[in-house]
VEXKE-193261 format. One record per residue (C-alpha): x negated, y, z. Coordinates in steps of 0.02 Angstrom, whole numbers, plus 50000, padded with zeros to 5 digits. Layout:
! VEXKE-193261
XYZ...
END
This chain:
! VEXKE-193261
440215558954705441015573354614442625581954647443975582154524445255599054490444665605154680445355589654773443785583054876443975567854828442755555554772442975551154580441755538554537442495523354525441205512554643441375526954763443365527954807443515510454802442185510654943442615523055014444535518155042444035499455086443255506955220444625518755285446145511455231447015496455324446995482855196449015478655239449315490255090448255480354982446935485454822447405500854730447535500654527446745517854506446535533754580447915546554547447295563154542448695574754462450605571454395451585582554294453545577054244453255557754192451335558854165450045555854283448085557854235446705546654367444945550254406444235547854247445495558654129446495544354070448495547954075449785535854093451655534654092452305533654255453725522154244454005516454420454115534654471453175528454638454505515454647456075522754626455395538154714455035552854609456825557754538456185573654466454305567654397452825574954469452545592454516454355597454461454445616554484456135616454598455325603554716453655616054723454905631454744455665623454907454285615454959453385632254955454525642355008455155632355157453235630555223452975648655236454745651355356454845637155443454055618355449454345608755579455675611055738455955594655832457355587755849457825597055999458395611455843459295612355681458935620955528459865629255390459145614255257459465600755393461445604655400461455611655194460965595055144461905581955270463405591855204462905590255029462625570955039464355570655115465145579254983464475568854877464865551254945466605558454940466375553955121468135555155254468385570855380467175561555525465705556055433464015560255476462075560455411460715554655522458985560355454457415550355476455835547355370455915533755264457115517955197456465507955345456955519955473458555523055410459165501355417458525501755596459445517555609461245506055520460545491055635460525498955794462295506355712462815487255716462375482855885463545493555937464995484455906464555474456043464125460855906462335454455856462505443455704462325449855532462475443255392461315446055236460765439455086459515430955004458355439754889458725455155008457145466455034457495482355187455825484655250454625481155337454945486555504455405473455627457275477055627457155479055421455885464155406457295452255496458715459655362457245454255224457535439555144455595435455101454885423655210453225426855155453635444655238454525438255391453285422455456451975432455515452845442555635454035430655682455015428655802455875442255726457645452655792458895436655829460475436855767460155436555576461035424055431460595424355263461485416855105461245411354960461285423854828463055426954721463915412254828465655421854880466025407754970464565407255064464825424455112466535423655163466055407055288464595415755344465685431755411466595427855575467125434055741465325437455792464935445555638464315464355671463885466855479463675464255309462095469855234461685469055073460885479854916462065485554762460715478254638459355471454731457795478154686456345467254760457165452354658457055458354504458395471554479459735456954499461555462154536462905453554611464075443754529465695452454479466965450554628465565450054768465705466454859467355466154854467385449854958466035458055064467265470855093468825460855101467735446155255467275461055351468535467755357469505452155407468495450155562468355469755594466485469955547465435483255445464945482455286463155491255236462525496755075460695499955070460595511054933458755516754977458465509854794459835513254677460695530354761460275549554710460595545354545459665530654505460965521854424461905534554335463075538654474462565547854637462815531054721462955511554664464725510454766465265523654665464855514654500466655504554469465665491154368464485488854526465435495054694467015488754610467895500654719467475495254895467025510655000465645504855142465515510955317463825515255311462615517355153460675520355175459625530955091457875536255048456405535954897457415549154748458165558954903456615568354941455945567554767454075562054839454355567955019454565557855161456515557055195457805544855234459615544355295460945534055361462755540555319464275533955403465965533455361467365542455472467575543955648467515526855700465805522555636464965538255657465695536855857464695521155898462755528955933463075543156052461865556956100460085546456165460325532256083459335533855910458075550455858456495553555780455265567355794455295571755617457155567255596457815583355450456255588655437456435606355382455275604255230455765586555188457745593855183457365608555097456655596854958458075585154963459395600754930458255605954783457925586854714460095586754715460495606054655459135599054513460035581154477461635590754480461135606254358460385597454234461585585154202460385569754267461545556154308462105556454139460485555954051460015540654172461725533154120461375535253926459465530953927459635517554028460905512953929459965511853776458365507753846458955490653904459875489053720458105492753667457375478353763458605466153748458255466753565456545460053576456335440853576455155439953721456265447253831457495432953886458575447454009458775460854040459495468754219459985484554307460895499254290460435515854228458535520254259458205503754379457975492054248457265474254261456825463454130456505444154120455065435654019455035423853878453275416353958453265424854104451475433054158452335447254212450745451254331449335450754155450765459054077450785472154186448875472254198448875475054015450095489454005449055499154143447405498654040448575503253892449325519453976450995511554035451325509554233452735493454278452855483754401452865465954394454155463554534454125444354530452915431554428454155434654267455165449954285454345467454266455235481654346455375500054296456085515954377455495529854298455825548254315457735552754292456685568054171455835554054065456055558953879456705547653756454975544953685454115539953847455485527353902455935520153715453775520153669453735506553794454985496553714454035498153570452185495953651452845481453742452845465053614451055469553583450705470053782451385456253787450525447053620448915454053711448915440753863448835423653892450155414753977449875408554152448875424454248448855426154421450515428454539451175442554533452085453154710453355462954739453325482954794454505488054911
END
């Protein structure tokens, strides 16, 4: 085994795959490759080859790999102070809840709660729910919010949900883009609405025009929540700081709570659940809801640098135009039948499907997608990819997809 850049890790191909069937729990699944090193949109594996990280470690890495703000704060926060409990805030911890507020434009009586990841912060909105003194909730079909038994029941995947069942009561799906469906599914029980601004798991799909407005309008006939998991498309991901505040995709509505996660930490683990004015933020008093880790000095000191960074260099723009013109780009080509998304969370349907060999093809080719069902491919690359990396796979993609034979293997989902 030899060690590669001063890592200790095992680079031989026969010997980390051993090696991590052996250690890992196989829930996760066989790896592609082993990463060694990133830098901005590139990452390079055991063997020296370097590939174009488009999926930004789905939806995760914001700023790239080893962006210098996010090693400055990391850095810097780990030599002061790292870790405090919860029983203690820190200067980070209360810099960036304020920041997120300001920027969700949220009402005097709003609050952050921090914990560690887009699971944790639904059960975190869940538990928010059940406080109303209400248990159903209603959500929607083609939904993904984790895998955590509150999140798994929210999940619309059955294939997900069976296994563990029986899962958290209390929980109605519908069919996706029926209005009416929503509006008969929210009643007097009703504790919530929860649904995704562009659901990710499904293929980048968004709602139809009209739909979160009635989401907003049926909750708020009953007096119910409504709650936007944005783990996916907030912190810029769609060319706004949040979906609801995109007017072609929130249409206006403003939520009472909104969940975040992946592009907040920029690659470290962070997650928060934000309500809206007093009456929300009221329902979990103190003892209710905490986590060990929950703001994190370090993870907060990287959010606050991953936003000062989106914020300085004009990023939600840049994902706005690129985007834009990246999905012009694709729509152009005749095997692509759709194309989906907004700004830098783009999906994109298949002429002959084999979005899994498709995928397949573009790793060994330099190029990582995901194929997020058996005919879409989804990307969500770097809000710093340049023009060259994004638009080459436009380019590179006909011949990816010339390269394979219709019919591979299913493909699965990511998170």
């Amino acid at each position: 085994m030899t060690d590669t850049e001063g890592t200790g890790m095992m680079t031989g191909t026969s010997e980390w795959r051993s090696h991590h069937e052996a250690a890992i729990l196989p829930a996760l699944g066989r790896p592609q490759r082993l990463l060694v090193r990133g830098e901005g949109a590139l990452v390079w594996d055991e063997t020296g080859a370097q590939y174009v990280d488009l999926l930004a470690g789905i939806a995760v890495n914001a700023l790239g790999h080893a962006h210098p703000a996010i090693v400055e704060a990391l850095t810097a926060q780990a030599s002061t102070l790292g870790h405090i409990s919860n029983f203690f805030a820190s200067p980070p911890q209360i810099a960036l809840a304020e920041r997120i507020l300001a920027l969700a434009s949220a009402p005097v009586g709003s609050s952050v709660y921090f914990s560690n990841s887009g699971a944790e912060a639904n059960e975190a909105a869940l538990k928010i729910t059940r406080r109303t003194g209400r248990s159903k909730i209603v959500a929607v079909d083609g939904s993904f919010h984790g895998r955590t038994m509150g999140a798994l029941a929210l999940t619309a995947k059955t294939a997900y949900r069976e296994p563990f069942e029986p899962g958290v009561p209390g929980v109605v799906h519908v069919p996706f883009g029926d209005e009416a469906a929503l509006r008969a599914a929210v009643d007097a029980d009703t504790a919530a609405v929860v649904l995704e601004p562009i659901q990710g798991e499904s293929g980048v799909r968004r709602h139809p025009a009209g739909y979160l407005t009635a989401a907003r309008e049926a909750t708020d006939s009953v007096g119910a929540l409504l709650v936007l998991d944005e783990v996916q498309t907030g912190i810029g991901r769609t060319g706004s700081w949040f979906a609801f505040q995109d007017p072609h995709i929130g249409e206006g509505v403003t939520p009472d709570v909104i969940t975040l996660a992946k592009g907040l930490g920029g690659g470290m683990p962070i997650g928060a659940t934000l309500t809206f004015g007093d009456r929300v933020t009221g329902l979990l008093t103190p003892g209710q809801h905490g986590s060990t880790f929950s703001g994190n000095p370090l993870a907060t000191a990287v959010g606050l640098a991953v936003l000062t960074t989106i914020q300085d260099e004009d990023l939600l723009a840049r994902a706005a135009d690129l985007g834009g013109r990246m999905r012009t780009a694709l729509a152009a080509l005749p095997q692509i039948t759709e194309v989906s998304g907004a700004g830098l969370l783009i999906g994109m349907e298949l002429r002959d499907g084999n979005a899994k060999a498709v995928a397949g093809a573009a790793l060994d080719a330099g190029w990582i997608v995901n194929p997020v069902t058996e005919t879409r491919l989804r990307i969500a690359p770097p809000l710093i990819i340049t023009d060259d990396q994004l638009l080459g796979f436009a380019d590179a993609l006909p011949g990816l997809i010339a390269s394979v034979a219709p019919g591979a293997a299913d493909a699965e989902g990511g998170a």
